[in-house]
N, C-alpha and C positions, 0 to 999 in steps of 0.2 A: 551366639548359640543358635545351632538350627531349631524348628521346630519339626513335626511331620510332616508339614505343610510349605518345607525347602529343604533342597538339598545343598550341596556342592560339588561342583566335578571340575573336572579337571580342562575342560575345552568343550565349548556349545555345541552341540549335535545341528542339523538341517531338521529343519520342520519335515516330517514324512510327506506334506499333503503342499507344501510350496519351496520355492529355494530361499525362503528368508532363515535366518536365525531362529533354534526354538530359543522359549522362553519358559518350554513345562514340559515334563514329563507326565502322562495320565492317561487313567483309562478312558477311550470316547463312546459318545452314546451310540455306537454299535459296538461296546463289546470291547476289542483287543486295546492292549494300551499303545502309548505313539510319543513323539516328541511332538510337541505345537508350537508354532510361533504365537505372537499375542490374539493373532485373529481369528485362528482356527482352534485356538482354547477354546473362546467364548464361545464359536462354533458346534466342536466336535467334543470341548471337553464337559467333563461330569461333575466339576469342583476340585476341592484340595483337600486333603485329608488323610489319610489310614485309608485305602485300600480305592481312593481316588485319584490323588495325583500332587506333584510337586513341582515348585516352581525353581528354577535350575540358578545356581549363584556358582561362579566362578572362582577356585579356589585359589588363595594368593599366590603368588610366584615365586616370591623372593629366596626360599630354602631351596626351590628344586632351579630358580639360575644358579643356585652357588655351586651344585652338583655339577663336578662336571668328571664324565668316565667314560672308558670307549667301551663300558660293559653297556652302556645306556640305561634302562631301568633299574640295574644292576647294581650298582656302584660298590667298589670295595671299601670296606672297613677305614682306610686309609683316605678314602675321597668323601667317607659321611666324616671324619674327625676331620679335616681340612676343611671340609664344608662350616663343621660348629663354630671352629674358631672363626673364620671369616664373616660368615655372617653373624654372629654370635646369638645361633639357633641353640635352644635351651636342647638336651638329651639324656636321654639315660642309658643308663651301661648293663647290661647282663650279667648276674652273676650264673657262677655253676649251677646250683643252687637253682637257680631258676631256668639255665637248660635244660637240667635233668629234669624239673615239673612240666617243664613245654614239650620235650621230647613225649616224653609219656601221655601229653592230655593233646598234643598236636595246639594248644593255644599257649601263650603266657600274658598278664595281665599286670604291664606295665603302671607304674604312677605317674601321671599326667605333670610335667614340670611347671603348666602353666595355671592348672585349677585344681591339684593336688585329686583327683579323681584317679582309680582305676579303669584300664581300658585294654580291650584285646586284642593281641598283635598275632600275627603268628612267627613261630622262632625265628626264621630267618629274614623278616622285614629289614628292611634299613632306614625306612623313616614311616609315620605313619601320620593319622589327623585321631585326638582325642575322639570318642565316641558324645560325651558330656561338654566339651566347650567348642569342638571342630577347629582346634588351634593344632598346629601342624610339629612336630620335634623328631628328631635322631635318633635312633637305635642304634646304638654303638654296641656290637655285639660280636667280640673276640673270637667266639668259636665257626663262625660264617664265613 
């Protein structure tokens, strides 16, 4: 589970201030925020926090090698359900029912298969990471 004090993404940014690896994302003591490696944190950055800064973890792989689509980001309905069985990534399926409320509110608010929490998608996702555990699953979603 993250805190505010880490995130996760998807692939390490460059430190703005050298070419190593960041390590944070955060606001520095002049002001605008930046990506840091470990040394220009202690340098430039301001701490961790809510409205100071976060330390960058790299989010697992394993659901998004099972993806494979020449949509790329994209993937069709047909290569996230090849995907679940293969990797046998946990997902949930879309009802009507709950097109029509996301259509309408532009969000829908998934149950997390892996900490039974709700979490918001927007309609057309096809996979997503819980907001509450940061564990990664499938949107299987017929009408997309």
């Amino acid at each position: 589970m993250t805190t505010p004090r880490e995130t996760f993404v998807e692939k390490l940014a460059q430190c703005n201030f050298c070419t190593k690896t960041a390590a944070y994302d955060g606001r520095t003591k002049m002001g605008p925020w930046a990506y840091m490696c470990e040394e220009h944190f202690e340098i430039q950055g301001v701490g961790l926090g809510i409205g100071r800064g976060q330390k960058l973890k790299l989010r697992p792989k394993s659901f998004a090698s099972c993806v494979v689509s020449e949509a790329g980001d994209k993937p069709s309905s047909e290569a996230i359900k090849k995907a679940v069985e293969t990797c046998k990534t946990p997902s949930v399926t879309m009802s009507v029912e709950a097109l029509e409320q996301a259509v309408y509110d532009g969000v829908w608010y998934p149950i997390c298969p892996h900490c039974g929490e709700s979490t918001g998608a927007e309609p057309d996702a096809k996979f997503i990471y819980c907001d509450a555990c940061s564990k990664r699953f499938a949107i299987i979603n017929p009408y997309f």
